[in-house]
Biopython code that builds the backbone (N, CA, C, O; Angstrom):
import numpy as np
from Bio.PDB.StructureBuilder import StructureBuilder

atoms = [
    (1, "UNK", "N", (-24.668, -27.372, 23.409)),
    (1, "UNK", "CA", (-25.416, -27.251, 24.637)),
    (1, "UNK", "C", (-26.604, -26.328, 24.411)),
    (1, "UNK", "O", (-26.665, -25.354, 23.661)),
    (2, "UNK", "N", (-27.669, -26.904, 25.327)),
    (2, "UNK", "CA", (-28.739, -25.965, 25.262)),
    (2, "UNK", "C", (-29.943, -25.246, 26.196)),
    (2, "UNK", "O", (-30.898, -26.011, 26.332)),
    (3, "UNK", "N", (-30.084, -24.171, 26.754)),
    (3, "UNK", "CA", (-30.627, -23.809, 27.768)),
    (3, "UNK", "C", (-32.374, -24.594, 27.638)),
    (3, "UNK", "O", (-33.120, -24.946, 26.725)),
    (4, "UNK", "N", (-32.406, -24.569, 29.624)),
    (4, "UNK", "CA", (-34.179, -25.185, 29.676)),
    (4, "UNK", "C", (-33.835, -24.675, 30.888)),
    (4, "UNK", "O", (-32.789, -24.501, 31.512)),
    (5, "UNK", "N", (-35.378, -24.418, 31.109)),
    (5, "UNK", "CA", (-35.893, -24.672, 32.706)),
    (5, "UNK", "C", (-36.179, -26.046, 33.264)),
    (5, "UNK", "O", (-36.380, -27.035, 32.559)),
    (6, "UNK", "N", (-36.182, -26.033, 34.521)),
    (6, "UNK", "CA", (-36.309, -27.070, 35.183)),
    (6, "UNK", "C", (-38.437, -27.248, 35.645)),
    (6, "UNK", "O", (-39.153, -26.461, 36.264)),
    (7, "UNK", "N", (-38.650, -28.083, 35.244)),
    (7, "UNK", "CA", (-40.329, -27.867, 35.513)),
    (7, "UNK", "C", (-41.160, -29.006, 36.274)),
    (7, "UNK", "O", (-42.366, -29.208, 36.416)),
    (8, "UNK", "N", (-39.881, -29.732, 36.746)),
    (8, "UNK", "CA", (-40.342, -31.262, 37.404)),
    (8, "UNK", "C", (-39.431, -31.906, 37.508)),
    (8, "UNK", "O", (-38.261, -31.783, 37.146)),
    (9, "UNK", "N", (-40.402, -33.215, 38.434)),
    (9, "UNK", "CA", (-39.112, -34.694, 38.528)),
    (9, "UNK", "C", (-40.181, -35.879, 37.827)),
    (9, "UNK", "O", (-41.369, -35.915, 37.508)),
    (10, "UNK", "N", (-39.278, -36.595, 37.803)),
    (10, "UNK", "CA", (-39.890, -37.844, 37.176)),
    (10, "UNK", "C", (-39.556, -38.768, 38.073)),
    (10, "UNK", "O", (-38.348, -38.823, 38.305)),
    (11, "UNK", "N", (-40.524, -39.822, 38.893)),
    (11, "UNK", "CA", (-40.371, -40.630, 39.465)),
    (11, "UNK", "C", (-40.917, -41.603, 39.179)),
    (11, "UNK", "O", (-42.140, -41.708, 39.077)),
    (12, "UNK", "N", (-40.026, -42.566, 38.982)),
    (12, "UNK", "CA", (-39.843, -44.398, 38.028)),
    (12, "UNK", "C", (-39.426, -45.000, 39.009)),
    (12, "UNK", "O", (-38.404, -44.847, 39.677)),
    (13, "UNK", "N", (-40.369, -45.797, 39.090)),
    (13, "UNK", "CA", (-40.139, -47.309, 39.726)),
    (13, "UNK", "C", (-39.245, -48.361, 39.790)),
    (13, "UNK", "O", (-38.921, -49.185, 40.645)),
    (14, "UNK", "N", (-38.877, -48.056, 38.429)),
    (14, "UNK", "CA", (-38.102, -49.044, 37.679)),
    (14, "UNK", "C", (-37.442, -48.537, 36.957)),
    (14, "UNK", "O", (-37.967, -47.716, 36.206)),
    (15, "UNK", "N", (-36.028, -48.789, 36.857)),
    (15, "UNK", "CA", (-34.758, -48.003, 35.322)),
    (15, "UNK", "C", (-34.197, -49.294, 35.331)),
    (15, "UNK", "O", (-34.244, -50.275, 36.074)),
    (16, "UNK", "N", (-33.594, -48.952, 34.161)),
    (16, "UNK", "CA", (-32.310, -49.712, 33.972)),
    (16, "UNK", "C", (-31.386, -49.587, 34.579)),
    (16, "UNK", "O", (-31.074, -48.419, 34.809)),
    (17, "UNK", "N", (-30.529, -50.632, 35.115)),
    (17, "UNK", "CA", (-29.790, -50.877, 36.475)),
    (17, "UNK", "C", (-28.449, -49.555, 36.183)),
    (17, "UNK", "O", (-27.811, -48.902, 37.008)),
    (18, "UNK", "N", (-28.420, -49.552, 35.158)),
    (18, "UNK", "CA", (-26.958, -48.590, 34.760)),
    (18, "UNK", "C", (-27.674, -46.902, 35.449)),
    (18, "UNK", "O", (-26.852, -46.064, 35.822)),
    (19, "UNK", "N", (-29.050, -46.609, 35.536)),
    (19, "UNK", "CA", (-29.033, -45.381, 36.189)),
    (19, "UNK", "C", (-30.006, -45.469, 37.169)),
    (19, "UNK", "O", (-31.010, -44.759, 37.115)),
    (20, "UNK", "N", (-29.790, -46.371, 38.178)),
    (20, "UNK", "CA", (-29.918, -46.527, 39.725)),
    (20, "UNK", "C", (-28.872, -45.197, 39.817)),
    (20, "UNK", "O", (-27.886, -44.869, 39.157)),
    (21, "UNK", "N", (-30.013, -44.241, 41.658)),
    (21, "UNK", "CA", (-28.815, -43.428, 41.920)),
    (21, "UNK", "C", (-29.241, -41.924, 41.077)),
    (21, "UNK", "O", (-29.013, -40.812, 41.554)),
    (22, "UNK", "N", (-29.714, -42.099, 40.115)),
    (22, "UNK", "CA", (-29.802, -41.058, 38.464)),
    (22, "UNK", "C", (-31.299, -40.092, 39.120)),
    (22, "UNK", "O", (-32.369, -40.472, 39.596)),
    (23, "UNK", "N", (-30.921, -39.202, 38.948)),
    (23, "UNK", "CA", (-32.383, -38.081, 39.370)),
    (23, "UNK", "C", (-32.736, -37.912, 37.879)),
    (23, "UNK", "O", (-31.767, -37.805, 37.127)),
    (24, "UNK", "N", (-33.964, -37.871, 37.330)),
    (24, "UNK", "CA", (-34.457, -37.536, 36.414)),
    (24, "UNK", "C", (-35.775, -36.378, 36.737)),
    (24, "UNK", "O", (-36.866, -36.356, 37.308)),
    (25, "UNK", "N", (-34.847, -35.446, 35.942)),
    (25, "UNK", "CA", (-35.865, -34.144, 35.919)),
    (25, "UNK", "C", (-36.714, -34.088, 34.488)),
    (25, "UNK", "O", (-36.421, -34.711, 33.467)),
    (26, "UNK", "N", (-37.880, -33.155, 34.676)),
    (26, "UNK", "CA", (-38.535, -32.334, 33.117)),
    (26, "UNK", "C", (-37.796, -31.544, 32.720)),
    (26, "UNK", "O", (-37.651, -30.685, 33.590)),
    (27, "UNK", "N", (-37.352, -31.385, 32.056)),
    (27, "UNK", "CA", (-37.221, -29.585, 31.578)),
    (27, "UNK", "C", (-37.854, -28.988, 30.362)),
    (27, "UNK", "O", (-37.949, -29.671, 29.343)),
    (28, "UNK", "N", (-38.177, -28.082, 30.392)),
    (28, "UNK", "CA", (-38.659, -27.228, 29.354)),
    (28, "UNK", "C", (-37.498, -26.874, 28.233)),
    (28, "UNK", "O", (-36.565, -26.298, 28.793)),
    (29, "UNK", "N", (-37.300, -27.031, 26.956)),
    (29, "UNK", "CA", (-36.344, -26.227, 26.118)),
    (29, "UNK", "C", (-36.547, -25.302, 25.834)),
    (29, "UNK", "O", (-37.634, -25.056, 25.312)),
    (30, "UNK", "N", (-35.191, -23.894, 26.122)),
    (30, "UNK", "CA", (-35.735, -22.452, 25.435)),
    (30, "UNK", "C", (-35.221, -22.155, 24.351)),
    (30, "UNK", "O", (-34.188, -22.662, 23.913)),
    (31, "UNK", "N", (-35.823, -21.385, 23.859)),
    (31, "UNK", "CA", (-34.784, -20.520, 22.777)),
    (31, "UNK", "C", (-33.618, -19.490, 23.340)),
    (31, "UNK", "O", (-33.368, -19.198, 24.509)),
    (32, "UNK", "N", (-33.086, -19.107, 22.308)),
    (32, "UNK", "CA", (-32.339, -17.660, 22.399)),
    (32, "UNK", "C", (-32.790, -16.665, 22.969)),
    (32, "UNK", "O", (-31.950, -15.908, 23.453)),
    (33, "UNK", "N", (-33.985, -16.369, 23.092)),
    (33, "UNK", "CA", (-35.006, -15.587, 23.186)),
    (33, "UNK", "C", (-35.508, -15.748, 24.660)),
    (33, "UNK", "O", (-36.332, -14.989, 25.171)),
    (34, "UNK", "N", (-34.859, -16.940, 25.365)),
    (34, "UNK", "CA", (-35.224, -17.609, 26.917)),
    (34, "UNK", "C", (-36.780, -17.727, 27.023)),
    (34, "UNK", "O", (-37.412, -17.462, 28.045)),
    (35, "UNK", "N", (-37.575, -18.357, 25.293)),
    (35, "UNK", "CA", (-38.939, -18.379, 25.506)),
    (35, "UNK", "C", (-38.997, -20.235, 25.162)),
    (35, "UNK", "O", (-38.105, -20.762, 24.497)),
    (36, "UNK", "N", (-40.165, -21.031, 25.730)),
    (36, "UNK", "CA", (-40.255, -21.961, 25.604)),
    (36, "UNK", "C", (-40.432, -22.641, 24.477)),
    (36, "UNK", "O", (-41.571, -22.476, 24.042)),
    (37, "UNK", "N", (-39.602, -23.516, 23.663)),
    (37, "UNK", "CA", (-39.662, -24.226, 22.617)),
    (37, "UNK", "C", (-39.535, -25.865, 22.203)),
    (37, "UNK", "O", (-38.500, -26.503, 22.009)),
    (38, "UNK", "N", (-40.638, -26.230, 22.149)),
    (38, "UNK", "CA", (-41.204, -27.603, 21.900)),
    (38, "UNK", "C", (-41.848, -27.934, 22.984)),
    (38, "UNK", "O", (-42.454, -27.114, 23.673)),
    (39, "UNK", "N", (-41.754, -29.490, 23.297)),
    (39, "UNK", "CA", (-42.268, -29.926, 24.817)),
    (39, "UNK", "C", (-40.955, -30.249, 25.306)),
    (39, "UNK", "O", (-39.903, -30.587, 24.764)),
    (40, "UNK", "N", (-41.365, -30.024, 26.621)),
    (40, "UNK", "CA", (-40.673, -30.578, 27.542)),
    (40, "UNK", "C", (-40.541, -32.149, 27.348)),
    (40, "UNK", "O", (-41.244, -32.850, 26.621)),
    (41, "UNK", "N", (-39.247, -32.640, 28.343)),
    (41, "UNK", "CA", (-38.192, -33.485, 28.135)),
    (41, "UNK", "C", (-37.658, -34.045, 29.368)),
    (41, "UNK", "O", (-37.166, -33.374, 30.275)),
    (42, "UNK", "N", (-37.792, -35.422, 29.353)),
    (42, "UNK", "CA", (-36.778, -35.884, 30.589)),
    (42, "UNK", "C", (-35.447, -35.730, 30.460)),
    (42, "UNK", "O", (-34.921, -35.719, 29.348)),
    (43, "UNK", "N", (-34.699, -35.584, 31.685)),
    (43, "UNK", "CA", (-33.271, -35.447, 31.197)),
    (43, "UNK", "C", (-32.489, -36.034, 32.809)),
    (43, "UNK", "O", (-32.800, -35.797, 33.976)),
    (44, "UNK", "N", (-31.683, -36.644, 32.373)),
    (44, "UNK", "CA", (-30.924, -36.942, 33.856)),
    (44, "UNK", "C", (-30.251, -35.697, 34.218)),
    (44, "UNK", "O", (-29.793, -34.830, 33.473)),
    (45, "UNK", "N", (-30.278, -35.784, 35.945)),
    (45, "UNK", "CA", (-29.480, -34.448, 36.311)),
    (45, "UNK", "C", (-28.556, -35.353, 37.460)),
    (45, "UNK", "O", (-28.641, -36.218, 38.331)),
    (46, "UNK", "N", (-27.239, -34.078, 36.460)),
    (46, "UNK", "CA", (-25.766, -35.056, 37.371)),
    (46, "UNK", "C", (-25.479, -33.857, 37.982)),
    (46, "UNK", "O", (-24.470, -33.876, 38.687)),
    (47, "UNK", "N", (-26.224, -32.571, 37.893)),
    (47, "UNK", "CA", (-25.529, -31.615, 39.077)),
    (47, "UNK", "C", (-26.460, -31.011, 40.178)),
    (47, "UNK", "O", (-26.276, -29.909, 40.696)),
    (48, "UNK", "N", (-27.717, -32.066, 40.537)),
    (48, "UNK", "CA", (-28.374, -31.146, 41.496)),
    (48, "UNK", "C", (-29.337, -30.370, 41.488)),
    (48, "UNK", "O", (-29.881, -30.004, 42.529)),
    (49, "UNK", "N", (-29.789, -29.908, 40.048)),
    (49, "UNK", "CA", (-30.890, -29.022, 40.297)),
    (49, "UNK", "C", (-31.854, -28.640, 40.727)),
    (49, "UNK", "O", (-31.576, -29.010, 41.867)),
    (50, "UNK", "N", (-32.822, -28.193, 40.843)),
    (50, "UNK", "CA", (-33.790, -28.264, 41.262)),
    (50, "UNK", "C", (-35.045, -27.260, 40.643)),
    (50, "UNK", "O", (-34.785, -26.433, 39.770)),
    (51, "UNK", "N", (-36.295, -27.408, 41.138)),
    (51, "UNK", "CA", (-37.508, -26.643, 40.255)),
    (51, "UNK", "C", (-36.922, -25.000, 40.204)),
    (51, "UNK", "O", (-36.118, -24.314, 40.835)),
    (52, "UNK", "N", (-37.693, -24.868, 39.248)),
    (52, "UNK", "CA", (-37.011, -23.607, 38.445)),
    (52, "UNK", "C", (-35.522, -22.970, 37.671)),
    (52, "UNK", "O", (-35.302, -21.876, 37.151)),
    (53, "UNK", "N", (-34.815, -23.957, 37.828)),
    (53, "UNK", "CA", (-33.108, -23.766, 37.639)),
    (53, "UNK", "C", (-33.057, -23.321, 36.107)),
    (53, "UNK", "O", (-34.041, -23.584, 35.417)),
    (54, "UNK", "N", (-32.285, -22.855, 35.700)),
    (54, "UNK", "CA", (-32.151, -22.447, 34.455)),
    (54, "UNK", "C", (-31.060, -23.511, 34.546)),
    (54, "UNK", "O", (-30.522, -23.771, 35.622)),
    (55, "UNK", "N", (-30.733, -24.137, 33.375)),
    (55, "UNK", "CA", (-30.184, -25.336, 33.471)),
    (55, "UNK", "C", (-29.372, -25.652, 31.493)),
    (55, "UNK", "O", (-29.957, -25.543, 30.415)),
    (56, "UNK", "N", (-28.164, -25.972, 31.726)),
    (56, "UNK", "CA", (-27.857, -26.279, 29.934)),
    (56, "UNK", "C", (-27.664, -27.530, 29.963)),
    (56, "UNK", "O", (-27.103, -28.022, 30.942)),
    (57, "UNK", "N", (-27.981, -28.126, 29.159)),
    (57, "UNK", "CA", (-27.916, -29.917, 28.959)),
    (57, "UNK", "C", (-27.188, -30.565, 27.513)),
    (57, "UNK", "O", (-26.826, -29.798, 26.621)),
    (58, "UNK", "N", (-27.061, -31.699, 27.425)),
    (58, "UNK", "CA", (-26.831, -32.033, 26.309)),
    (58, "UNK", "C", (-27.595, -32.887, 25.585)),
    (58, "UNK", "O", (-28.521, -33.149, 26.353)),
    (59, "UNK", "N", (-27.793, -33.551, 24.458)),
    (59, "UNK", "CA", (-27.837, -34.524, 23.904)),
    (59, "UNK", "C", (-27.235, -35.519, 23.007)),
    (59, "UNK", "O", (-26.305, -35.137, 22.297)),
    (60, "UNK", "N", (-27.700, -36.968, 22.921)),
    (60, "UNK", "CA", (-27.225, -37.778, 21.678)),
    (60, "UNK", "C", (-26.157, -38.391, 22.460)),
    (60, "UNK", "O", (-26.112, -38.297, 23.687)),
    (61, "UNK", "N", (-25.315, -39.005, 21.774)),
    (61, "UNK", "CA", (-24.160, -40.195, 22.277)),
    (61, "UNK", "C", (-23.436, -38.814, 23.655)),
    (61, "UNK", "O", (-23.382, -39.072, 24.857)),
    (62, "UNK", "N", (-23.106, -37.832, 23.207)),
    (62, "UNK", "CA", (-22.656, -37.079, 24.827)),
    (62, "UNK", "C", (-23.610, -36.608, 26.251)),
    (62, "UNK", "O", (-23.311, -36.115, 27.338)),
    (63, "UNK", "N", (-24.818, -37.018, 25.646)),
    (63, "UNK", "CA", (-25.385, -37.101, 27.135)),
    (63, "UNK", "C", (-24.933, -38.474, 28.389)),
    (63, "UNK", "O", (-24.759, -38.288, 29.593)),
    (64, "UNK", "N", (-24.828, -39.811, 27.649)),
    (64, "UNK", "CA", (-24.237, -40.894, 28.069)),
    (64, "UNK", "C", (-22.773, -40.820, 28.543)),
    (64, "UNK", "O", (-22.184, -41.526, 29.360)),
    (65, "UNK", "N", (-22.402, -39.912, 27.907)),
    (65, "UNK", "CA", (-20.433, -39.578, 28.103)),
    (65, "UNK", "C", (-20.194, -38.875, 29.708)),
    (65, "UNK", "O", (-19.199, -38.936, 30.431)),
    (66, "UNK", "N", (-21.688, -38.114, 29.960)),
    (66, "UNK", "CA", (-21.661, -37.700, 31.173)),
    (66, "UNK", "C", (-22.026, -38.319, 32.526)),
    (66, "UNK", "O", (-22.227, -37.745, 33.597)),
    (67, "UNK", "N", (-22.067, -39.643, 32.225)),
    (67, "UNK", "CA", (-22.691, -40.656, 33.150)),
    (67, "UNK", "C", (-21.312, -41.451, 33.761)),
    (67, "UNK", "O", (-20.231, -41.355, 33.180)),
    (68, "UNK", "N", (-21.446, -42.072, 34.731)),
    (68, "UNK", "CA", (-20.485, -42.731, 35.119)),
    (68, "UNK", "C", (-20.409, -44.080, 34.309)),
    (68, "UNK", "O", (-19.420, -44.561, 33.755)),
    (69, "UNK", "N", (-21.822, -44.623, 34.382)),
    (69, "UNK", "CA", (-21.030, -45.445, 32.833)),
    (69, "UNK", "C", (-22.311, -44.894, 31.594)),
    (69, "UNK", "O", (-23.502, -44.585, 31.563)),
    (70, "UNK", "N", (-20.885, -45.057, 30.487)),
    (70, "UNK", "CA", (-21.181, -44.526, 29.456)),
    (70, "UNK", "C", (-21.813, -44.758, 28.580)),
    (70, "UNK", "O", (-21.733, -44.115, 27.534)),
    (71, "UNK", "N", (-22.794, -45.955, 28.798)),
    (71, "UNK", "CA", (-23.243, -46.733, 27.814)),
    (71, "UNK", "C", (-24.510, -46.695, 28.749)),
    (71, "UNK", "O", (-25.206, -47.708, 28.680)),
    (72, "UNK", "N", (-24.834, -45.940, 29.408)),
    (72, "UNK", "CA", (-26.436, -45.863, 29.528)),
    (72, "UNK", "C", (-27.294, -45.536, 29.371)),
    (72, "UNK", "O", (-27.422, -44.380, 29.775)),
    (73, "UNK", "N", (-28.592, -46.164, 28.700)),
    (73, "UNK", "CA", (-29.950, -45.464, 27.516)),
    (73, "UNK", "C", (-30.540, -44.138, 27.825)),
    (73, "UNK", "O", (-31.695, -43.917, 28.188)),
    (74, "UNK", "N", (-29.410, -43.138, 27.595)),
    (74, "UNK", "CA", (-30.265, -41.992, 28.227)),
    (74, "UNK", "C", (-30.010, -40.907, 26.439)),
    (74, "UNK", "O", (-28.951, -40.780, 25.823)),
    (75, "UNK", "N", (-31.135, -40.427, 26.137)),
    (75, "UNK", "CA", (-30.956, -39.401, 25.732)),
    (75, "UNK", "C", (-30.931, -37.846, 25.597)),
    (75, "UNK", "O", (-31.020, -37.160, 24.579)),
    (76, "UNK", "N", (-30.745, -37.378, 27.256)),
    (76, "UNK", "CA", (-30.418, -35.581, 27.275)),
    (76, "UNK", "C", (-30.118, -36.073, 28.991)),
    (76, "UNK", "O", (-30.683, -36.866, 29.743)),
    (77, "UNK", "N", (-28.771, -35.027, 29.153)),
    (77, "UNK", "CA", (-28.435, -35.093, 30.297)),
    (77, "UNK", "C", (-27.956, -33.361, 30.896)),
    (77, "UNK", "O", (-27.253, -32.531, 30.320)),
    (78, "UNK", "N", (-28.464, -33.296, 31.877)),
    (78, "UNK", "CA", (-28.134, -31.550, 32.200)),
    (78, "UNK", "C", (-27.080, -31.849, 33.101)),
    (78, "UNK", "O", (-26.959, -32.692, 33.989)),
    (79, "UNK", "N", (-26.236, -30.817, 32.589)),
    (79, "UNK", "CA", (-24.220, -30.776, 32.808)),
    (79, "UNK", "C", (-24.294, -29.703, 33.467)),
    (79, "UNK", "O", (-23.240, -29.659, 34.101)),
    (80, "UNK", "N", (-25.120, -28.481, 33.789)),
    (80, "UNK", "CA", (-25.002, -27.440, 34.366)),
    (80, "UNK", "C", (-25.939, -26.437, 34.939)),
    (80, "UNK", "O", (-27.069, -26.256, 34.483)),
    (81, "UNK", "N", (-25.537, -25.913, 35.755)),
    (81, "UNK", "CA", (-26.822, -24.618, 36.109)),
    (81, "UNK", "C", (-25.980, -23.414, 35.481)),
    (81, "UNK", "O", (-24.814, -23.158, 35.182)),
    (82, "UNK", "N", (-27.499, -22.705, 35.447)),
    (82, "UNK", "CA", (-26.588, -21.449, 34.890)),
    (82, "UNK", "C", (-27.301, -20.331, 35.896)),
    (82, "UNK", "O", (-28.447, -20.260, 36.340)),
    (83, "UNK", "N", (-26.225, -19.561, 36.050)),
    (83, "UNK", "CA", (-25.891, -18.131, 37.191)),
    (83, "UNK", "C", (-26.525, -17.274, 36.551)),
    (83, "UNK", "O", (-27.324, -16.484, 37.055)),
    (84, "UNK", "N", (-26.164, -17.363, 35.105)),
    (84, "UNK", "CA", (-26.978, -15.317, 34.970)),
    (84, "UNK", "C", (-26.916, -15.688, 33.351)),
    (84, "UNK", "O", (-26.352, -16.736, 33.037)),
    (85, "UNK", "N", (-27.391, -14.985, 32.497)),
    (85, "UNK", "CA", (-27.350, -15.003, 31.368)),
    (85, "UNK", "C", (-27.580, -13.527, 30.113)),
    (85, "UNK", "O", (-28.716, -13.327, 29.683)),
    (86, "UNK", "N", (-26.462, -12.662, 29.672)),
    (86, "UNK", "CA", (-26.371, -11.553, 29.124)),
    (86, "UNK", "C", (-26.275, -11.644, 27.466)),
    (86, "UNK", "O", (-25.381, -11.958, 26.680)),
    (87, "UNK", "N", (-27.447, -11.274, 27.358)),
    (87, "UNK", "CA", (-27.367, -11.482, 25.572)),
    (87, "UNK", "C", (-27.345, -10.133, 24.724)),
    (87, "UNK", "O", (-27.290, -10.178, 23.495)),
]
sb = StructureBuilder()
sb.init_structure("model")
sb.init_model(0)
sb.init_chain("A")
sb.init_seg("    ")
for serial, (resi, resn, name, xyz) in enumerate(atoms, 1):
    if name == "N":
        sb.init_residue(resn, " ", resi, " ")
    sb.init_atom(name, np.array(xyz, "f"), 0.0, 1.0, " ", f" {name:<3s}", serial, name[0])
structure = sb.get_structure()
């Protein structure tokens, strides 16, 4: 898993029928360091978030595992918000 901010939505006209229903956010990826690293990224959100959320997600065949069905073309899905973070 890996921390991002939340920095947008993405609004599509059109998906593939398997994520009708599916909110797709931006997020930013951070480091360790909670500083921004690479570009930002669509990612489906299955818990709600919203702009600014500090947020951990996944990728690869377990972002799909978090979908109701599992076999849908997604690659990064955010599984969580996060409350506080002590390093």
């Amino acid at each position: 898993m890996k921390l991002a901010k939340v920095i947008g939505t993405v609004v599509a006209t059109r998906k593939d029928k398997s994520l009708l229903g599916c909110k797709i956010l931006m997020i930013q990826p951070l480091t360790d360091e909670m500083k921004s690293s690479g570009e930002a990224i669509a990612a489906i959100d299955i818990v709600q978030a919203g702009p600014d959320d500090l947020v951990y997600w996944i990728t690869g065949r377990e972002a799909a595992l978090a979908l109701s069905d599992t076999f849908a073309p997604v690659d990064a899905t955010i599984v969580g918000i996060v409350d506080s973070v002590d390093v």
